[in-house]
C-alpha positions in Angstrom: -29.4 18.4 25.3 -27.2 18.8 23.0 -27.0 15.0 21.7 -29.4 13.7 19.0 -30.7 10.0 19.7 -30.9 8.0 17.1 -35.3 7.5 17.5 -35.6 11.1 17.7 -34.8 11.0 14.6 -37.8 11.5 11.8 -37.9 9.3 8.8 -37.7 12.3 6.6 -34.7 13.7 9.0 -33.5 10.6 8.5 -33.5 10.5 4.8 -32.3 14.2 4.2 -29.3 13.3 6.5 -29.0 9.8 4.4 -29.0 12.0 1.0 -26.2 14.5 2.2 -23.8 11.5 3.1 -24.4 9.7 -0.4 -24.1 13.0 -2.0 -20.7 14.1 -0.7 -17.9 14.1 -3.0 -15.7 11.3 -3.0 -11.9 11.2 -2.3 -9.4 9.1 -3.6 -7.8 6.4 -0.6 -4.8 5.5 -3.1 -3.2 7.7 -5.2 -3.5 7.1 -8.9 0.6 6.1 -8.7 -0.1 3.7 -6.3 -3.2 1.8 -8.3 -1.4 2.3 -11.4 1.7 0.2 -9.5 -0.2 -2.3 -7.9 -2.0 -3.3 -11.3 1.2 -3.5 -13.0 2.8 -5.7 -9.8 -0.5 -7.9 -10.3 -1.0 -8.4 -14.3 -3.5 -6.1 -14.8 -2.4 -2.9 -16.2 -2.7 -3.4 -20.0 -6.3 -3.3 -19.2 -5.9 0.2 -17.8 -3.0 1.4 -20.0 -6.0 0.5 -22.6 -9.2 2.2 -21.4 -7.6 4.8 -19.0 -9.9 3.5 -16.0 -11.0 0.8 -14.2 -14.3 0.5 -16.0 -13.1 -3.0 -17.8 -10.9 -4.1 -14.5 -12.9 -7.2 -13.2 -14.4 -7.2 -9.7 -11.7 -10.0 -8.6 -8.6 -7.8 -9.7 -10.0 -4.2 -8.0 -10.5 -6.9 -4.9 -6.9 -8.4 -5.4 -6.0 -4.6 -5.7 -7.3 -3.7 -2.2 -5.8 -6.6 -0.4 -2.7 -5.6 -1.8 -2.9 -1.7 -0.6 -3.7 -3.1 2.9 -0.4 -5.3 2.6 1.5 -2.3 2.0 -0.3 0.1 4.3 0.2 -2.6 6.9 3.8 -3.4 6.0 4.4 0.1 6.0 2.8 0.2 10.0 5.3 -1.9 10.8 8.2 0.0 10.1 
């Protein structure tokens, strides 16, 4: 009983649930070191030291960032 499936679910259930997951507050993964790092290690931190966010940081660089947290997350597994 105490279980909810999924079509028990109302479309207006549904999409209050849906609005309280997009509306939570979002937390950092990677510090702000670690980004800061990274960009610098991949050729990219004059644009930040610049703007003082990633707002001008191109799609392919934030992706080439990621790849390179998992390398080090996953590195760091290893250990």
């Amino acid at each position: 009983m105490g279980k909810i499936i999924v079509s028990q679910i109302s479309a207006n259930n549904f999409q209050n649930i849906l609005e309280e997951v997009i509306n939570l507050p979002r937390r950092s993964i990677m510090s702000d070191a670690l980004k800061y790092e990274i960009a610098k290690e991949l050729g990219f931190y004059g644009t930040l030291s610049n703007d003082g966010d990633f707002g001008n940081v191109s799609s392919r660089n934030c992706g080439n960032m990621v790849k390179k947290a998992i390398e080090i997350a996953e590195r760091s597994l290893l250990k």
